[in-house]
C-alpha positions in Angstrom: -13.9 8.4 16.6 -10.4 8.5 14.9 -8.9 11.9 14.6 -8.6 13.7 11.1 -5.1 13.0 9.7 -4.7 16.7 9.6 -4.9 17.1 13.7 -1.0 19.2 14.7 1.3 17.3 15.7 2.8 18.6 18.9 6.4 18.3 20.0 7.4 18.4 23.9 11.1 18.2 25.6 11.2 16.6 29.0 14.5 17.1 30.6 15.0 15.4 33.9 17.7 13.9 35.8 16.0 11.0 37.1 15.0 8.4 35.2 12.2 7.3 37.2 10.5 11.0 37.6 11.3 11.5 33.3 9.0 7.8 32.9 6.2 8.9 35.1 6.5 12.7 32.8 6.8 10.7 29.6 4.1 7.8 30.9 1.6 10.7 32.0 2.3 13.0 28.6 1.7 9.6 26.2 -2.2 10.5 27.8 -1.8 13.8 25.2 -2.9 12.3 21.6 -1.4 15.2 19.8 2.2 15.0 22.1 5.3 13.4 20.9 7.7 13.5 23.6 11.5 13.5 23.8 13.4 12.8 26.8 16.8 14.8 27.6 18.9 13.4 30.9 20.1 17.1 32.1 20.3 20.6 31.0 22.8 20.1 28.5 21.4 17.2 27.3 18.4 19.2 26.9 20.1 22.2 25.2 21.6 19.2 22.7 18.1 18.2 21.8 17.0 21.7 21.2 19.5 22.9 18.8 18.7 19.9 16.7 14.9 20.3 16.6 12.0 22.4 16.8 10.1 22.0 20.4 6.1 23.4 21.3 6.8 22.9 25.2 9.5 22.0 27.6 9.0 20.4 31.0 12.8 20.2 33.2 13.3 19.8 36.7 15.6 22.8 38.7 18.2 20.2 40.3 20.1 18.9 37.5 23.9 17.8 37.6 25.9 19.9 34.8 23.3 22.6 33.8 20.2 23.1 35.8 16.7 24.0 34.7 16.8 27.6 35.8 20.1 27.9 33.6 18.7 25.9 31.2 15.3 28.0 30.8 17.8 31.3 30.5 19.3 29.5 27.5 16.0 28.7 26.1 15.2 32.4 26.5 18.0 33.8 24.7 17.6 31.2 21.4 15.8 33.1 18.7 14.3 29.8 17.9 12.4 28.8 21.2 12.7 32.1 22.8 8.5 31.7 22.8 8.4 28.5 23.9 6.1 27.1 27.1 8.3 26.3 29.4 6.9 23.8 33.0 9.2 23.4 36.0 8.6 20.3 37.5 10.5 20.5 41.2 10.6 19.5 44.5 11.9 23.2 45.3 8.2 24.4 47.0 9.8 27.3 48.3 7.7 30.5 46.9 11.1 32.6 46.2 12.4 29.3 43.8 8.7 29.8 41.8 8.9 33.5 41.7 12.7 33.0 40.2 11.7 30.6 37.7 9.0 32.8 36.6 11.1 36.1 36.5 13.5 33.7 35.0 10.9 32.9 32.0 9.0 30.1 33.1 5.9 29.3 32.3 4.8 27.2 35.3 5.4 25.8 38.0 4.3 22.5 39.3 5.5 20.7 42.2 6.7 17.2 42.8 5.2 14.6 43.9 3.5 15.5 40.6 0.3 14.6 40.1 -0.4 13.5 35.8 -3.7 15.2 35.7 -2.5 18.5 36.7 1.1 18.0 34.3 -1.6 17.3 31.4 -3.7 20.1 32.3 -0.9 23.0 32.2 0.5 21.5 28.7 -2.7 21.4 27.1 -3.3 24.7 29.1 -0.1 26.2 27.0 -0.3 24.3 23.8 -4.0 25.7 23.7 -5.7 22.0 23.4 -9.1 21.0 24.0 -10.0 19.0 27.4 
């Protein structure tokens, strides 16, 4: 069944160092219909992107050269314009006292690496409020 031409479009920012962990996020989002991705290399990178578009959700990694995702989601935070964005952190960080800072921080989520695609598609349709 094809979907209606009228189904929202969705925009996501995936900011991540590597550029074999930001394929698998990118390979694994391109599952989500709806999603059109953009990738960002770093935090300010990432804060590049944002100021010259509009964003539904953001997936970064913490340990970032330049700006890191925790800085990065303060940013986010503080701009009137994606203040109220989802924001996933993606990390190898496991340690409960990096989650509960991310959170505190503003974060949305918190997934950690190795990721698994199901559970990264899950939480962004989770947040973007999509069906199945």
């Amino acid at each position: 069944m094809s979907r209606p031409p009228s189904a929202p479009e969705y925009h996501c920012l995936v900011v991540e160092d590597s550029p074999m962990m930001r394929q698998l996020l990118v390979f694994a989002l391109s599952r989500v219909k709806q999603l059109r991705v953009t990738e960002a290399d770093d935090g300010v990178d990432g804060l590049r992107k944002l100021a010259a578009g509009k964003y539904d959700i953001i997936l970064t990694d913490i340990n970032m050269p330049i700006m890191d995702g925790l800085k990065l989601v303060k940013r986010v935070r503080t701009d009137p314009v994606h203040k109220d964005v989802p924001i996933v952190i993606i990390t190898t960080e496991s340690a409960e006292e990096d989650r509960q800072r991310a959170l505190a921080l503003g974060a949305n989520a918190y997934i950690t690496k190795p990721i698994q695609a199901p559970i990264v598609i899950a939480k962004v349709k989770e947040l973007l409020g999509l069906d199945g």
